[in-house]
Each structure stands twice: as C-alpha cells, then as structure tokens.
C-alpha positions, 0 to 999 in steps of 0.5 A: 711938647712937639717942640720940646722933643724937637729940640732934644732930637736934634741935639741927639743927632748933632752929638752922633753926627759929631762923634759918627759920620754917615757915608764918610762925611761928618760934623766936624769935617771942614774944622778937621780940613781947616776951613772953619768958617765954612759954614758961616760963609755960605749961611752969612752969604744966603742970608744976605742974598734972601734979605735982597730977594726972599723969593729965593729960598725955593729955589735954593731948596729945589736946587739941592732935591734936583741935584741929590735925585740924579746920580746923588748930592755931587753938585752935577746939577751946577755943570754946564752944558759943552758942545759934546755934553748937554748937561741936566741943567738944560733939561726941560725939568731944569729950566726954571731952576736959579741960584746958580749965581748965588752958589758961584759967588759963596765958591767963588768966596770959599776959594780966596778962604780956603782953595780946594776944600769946599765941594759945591755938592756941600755948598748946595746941602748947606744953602737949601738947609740955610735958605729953609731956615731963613724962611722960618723954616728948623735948622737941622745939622749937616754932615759934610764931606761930599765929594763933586762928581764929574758926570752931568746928562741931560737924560739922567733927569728923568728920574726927577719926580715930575708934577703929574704923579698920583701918590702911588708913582710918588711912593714907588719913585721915593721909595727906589731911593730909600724913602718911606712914605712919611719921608716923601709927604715931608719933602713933599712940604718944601712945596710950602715955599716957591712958585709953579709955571702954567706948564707944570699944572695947565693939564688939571684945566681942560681936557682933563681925562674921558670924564672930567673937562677939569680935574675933580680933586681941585676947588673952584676957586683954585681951577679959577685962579690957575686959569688966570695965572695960564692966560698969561703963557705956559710961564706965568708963575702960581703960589704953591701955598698961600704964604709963598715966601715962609716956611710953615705948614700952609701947604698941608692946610691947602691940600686938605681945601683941595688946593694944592696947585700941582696934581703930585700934590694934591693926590697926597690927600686924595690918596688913604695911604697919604692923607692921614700923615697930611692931616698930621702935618696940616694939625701939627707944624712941629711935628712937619717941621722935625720929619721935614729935616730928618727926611733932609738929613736922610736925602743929603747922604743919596749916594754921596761920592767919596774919595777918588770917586769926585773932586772938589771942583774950582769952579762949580761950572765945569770939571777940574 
C-alpha cells in the first residue's frame, strides 16, 4: 500500500513539475534550451563512476546539502579559493567533501553537448538525486533551471548543521530555512549511506560533560567501536550505519539500538518530539523513502538564482 501510493505521488509531481515549475525552474527546462540529454548525461556519468567507487554516493549527496544549506543550491560549494577569497570549500566543514572530479568531468562533457546551458548548481541537484537512486535509494523528479552564483565565503559555512546539535538546535536550524521536523528527520537518513571521521564524533568518548566520562545515549558496543576507529587519528572513518553503501532505512533501526555514530543523530530518538517519526522510518522504509525525496525535492528549490542573478558557469571552478 506505502509503495503503491508512493509511486502515484510521484507521478502526481512530475505532471505539476511539467505543467508548473517552482521558483522558475521546470521539468522540461533543458528540452525547452536544447540540451535533451542532459539528464542522461549526468545519470550515465554517476552511474559508471558509482559502479567503480559505490563509496561515492555520500559524497555526492552531502555535496548537494553543503552546497543548498550556504547561500542556496548555486554550486558555490564547487569554487575554489583565489588568493583574495577563501572559498566554503577550504572551510573545516568542507574538508572531507569529494566528487569534485566527478562534477568536473559531467560539466566538462556538457559543455562539448551543449556549451552554455547546464549550470553546476543543476548538475549537482541531479548527481545527489542519481547517486541516492544508484544506492537503492527512490528516484524522484527534478526541477531544473537553477542559475550559478557567483559568491563562495568561507565564513558563510556556518550555517551548515554541525555533528554536535541536540534535536532542538536541528529543528530551530531546519526550520530557518523552511523545513518542518519531519522533513529534517528524512534528510537526516542520508545519513544511511557514507562515513564519518573521528573528528566529527571523538567528543561522545571521554570528557563527555560534568557527569558522564562517555555519552550516555550510545551503546557499549558503539562507544567501543568508535574508540578503535579514533585510535587510528582524528581521520579515520566509522560506517554511519551497518549497510554504509545502500540506501535503506538502516539508519533509523540503528538509532533506535542507540547507535547512531554522530550525537545530532542520536539525539533524534533521544528527543519525544523526534523519536515517534524515527520509529516510523525504522517500521516503514517506503514511508522514509517518499518523505526523503519530497524534503529533496523541497531543499533544491532553497533560494535558487534566476536570471542575472547567476550564470551558467564554463568551469564549475571559478567564475565566468
């Protein structure tokens, strides 16, 4: 029955996406511009590159959210630093992000199809959506049409969630920019797939407040594990879930055994307000799966550039 209504909602949204448009972007926005094969591009580009390296698909993902959450989905992420600028991708937030190559090489094809048209920001909106898909993850339709913007700081980053927010600092964060608390339990799940480094959760193992040497809210296994994964330095990497490369609802059925590796996470079934919608998710992977790509859908349109407002870069690197 989830599936079933799963699979009419969607076809609900591409028939408005097509006939509508959010924010000026639409379903049909690069056959209108005549770069049919855009989209194939990138998916056949993903795929291949996932069927080399399935470890990936995170980082393709966290791409997207790093990018939408500072300034909004305009591929700021993707600029580098010059020597009057420091760029969010050298912030400390930003350091373990990869796929830049990837994004480089589907621009870099785009260009030879159709020069001028494709703008990083949509290329990365389309790679995070083909890389959940590649993992097992829904397919959900994408609007198109966001413009490349032309400002990248490094202090702009702090807006990114960091791994140490209760569920209260999540809601309030989610919630500046639009999100209900269901919708920031379901982004939360991309969680299911990709790694952490010691760095990121090493404060839950010692010293942990006036109380507790290590953080109450985690299993002893977990605490164990986690401690073996930091002996080897700050960037050794830990699973985020048990099924690391697929996306399923692992994830949720880890927090509910009180292992969620980084703190923000655990604190969702920690928290009354959260917990009942992370029982839900770990009961009912369809019912995950539909809010995860509609909370998707809603992050790609986070104050999406139009017009002269951005560009269409020629290199996802710098500015036109």
């Amino acid at each position: 029955m989830a599936v079933s209504k799963f699979l009419g909602l969607l076809m609900v949204m591409v028939f408005c996406g097509l006939m509508i448009g959010v924010n000026g972007l639409s379903m049909d926005y690069y056959m209108i511009r005549r770069c049919p094969f855009a989209e194939m591009i990138v998916r056949n580009k993903v795929t291949s590159a996932l069927q080399d390296d399935p470890t990936l698909a995170a980082p393709l993902l966290r791409l997207h959210f790093h990018d939408c959450f500072v300034q909004g989905c305009d591929g700021s992420v993707l600029l580098d630093s010059t020597k009057d600028n420091t760029a969010e991708k050298d912030s400390p937030a930003n350091l373990s992000l990869r796929g830049y190559e990837l994004i480089d090489d589907i621009k870099d094809e785009l260009e030879n199809e159709c020069p001028g048209v494709v703008s990083c920001a949509d290329i990365l909106a389309m790679a995070a959506r083909d890389a959940v898909f590649s993992a097992g993850g829904p397919f959900y339709p994408i609007q198109n049409g966001r413009r490349d913007g032309r400002r990248s700081k490094i202090e702009d980053t702090r807006n990114l969630p960091p791994p140490f927010l209760n569920s209260t600092e999540l809601i309030n964060l989610f919630g500046n920019l639009g999100f209900d608390v269901r919708d920031m339990v379901a982004l939360s799940g991309a969680h299911t797939i990709g790694v952490a480094r010691c760095s990121s959760f090493k404060a839950r193992l010692s010293n942990f407040d006036s109380t507790h040497d290590i953080d109450p809210s985690m299993n002893v296994n977990l605490a164990k594990a986690l401690s073996r994964t930091c002996a080897a330095g700050d960037k050794a990497e830990q699973p985020l879930d048990p099924s690391r490369n697929t996306f399923d609802n692992a994830y949720f059925i880890a927090l509910q055994q009180r292992a969620g590796v980084l703190f923000s996470d655990q604190s969702l079934f920690s928290s009354p307000r959260t917990r009942p919608i992370v029982n839900a998710y770990a009961m009912n992977e369809a019912m995950f799966a539909m809010d995860f790509q509609l909370a998707m859908q809603k992050m790609s349109f986070l104050n999406v550039k139009e017009g002269y407002a951005g560009e269409v870069r020629q290199n996802c690197r710098r500015i036109n």
